[in-house]
C-alpha positions as CSV (number, residue, x, y, z in Angstrom):
1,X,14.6,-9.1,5.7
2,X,15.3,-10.6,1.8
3,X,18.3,-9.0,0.4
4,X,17.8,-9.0,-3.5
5,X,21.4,-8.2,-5.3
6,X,22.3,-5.9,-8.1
7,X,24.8,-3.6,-9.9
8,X,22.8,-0.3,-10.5
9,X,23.6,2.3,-7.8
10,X,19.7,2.3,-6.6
11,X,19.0,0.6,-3.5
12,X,15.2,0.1,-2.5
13,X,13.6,-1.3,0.6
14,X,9.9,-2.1,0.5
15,X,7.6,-3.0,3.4
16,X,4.9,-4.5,2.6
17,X,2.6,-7.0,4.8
18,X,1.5,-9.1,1.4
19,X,4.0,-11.8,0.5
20,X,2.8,-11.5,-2.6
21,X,3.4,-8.4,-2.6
22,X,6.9,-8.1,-1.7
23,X,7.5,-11.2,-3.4
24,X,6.1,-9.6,-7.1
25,X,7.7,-6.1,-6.7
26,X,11.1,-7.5,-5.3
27,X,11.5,-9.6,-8.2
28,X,10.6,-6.9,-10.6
29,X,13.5,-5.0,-9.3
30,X,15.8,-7.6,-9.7
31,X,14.9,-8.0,-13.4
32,X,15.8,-4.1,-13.8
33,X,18.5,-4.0,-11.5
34,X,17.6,-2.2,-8.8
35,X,19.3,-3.7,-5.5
36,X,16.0,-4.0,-3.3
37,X,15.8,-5.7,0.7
38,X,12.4,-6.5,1.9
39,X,10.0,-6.8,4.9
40,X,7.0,-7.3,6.3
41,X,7.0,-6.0,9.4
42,X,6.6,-1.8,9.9
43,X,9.2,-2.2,12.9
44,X,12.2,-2.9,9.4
45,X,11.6,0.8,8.9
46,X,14.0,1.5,11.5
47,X,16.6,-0.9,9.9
48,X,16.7,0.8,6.4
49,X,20.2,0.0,4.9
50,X,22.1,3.4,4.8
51,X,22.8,2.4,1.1
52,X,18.9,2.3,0.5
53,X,18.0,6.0,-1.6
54,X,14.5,4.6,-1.3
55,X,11.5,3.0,0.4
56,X,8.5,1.9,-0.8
57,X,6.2,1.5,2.4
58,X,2.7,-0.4,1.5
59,X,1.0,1.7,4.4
60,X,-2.6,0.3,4.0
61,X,-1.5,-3.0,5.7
62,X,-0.9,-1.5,8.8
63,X,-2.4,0.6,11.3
64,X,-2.6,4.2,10.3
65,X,-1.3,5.6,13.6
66,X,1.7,3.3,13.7
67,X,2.3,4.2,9.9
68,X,2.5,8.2,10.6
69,X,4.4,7.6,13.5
70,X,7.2,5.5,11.9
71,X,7.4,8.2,9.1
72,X,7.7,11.1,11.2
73,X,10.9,9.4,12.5
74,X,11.8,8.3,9.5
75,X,12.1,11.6,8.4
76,X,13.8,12.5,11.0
77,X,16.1,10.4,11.1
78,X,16.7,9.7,7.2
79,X,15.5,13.5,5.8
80,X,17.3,12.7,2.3
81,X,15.6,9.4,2.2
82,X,12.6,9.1,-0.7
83,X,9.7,7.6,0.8
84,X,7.6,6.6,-1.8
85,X,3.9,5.0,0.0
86,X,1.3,3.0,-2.3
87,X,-1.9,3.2,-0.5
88,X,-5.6,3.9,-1.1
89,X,-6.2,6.5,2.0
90,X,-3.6,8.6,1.9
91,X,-5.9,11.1,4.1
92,X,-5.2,8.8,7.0
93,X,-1.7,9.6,7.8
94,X,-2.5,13.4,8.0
95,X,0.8,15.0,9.2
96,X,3.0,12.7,8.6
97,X,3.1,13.8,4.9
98,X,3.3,17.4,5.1
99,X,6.2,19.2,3.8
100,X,8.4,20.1,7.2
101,X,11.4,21.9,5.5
102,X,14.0,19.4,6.6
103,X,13.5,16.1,5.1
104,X,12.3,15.5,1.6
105,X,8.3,14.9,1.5
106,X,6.9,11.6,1.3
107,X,6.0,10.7,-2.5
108,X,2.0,9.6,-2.5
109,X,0.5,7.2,-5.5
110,X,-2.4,5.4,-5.4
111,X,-3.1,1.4,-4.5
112,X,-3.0,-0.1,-7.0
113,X,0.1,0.9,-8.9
114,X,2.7,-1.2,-11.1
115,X,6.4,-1.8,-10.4
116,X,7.0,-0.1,-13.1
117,X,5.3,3.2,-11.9
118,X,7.2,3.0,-9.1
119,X,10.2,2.3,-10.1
120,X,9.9,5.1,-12.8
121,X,8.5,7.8,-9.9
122,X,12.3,6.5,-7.8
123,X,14.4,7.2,-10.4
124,X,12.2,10.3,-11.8
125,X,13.0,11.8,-8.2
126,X,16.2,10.9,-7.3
127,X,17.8,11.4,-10.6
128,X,17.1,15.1,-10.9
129,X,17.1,15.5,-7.3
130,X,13.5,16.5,-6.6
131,X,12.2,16.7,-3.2
């Protein structure tokens, strides 16, 4: 994992498998200050920074089953954590995005999107406190 340093209260962690990727969208958060840690492997989900009020998961670049199943213990185990995914098949990880009544639901927008859409959909959420 990259840890990228900042002084705004936000704290991001985005999974990606794309260097590039992680590489682009880490740096934009760094030129906005958001305090962002990266990874490229889906096993970092389970080592989310406490800090972190956010994760931007990439899902597409990994398997769809291992995907839902990381999320559904995400949410378990994090259920005030946003989890915002970019991907182009959101169909694919079925459950795992339903609204459970316990954890905040997983914010969906569509591959490809802009650091700047998904910095603005972080902050729209967890400033007003939106699940």
């Amino acid at each position: 994992m990259v840890r990228r340093q900042s002084s705004k209260a936000s704290y991001v962690t985005v999974v990606a498998h794309n260097p590039q990727t992680i590489e682009v969208l880490g740096s934009y958060f760094a030129r906005t200050g958001v305090t962002s840690n990266t990874a490229r492997e889906l096993d970092a989900v389970a080592m989310i920074p406490p800090a972190a009020t956010a994760v931007v998961l990439f899902p597409d670049d990994f398997g769809a089953a291992d995907v839902a199943a990381k999320l559904l213990a995400l949410r378990r185990a994090r259920p005030k954590l946003l989890i915002v995914l970019v991907t182009g098949a959101p169909q694919h990880l079925g459950e795992a995005l339903a609204p459970d009544g316990r954890s905040v639901p997983p914010l969906v927008l569509p591959r490809p999107a802009f650091g700047w859409t998904i910095l603005d959909a972080i902050r729209g959420r967890t400033r007003v406190g939106l699940p």
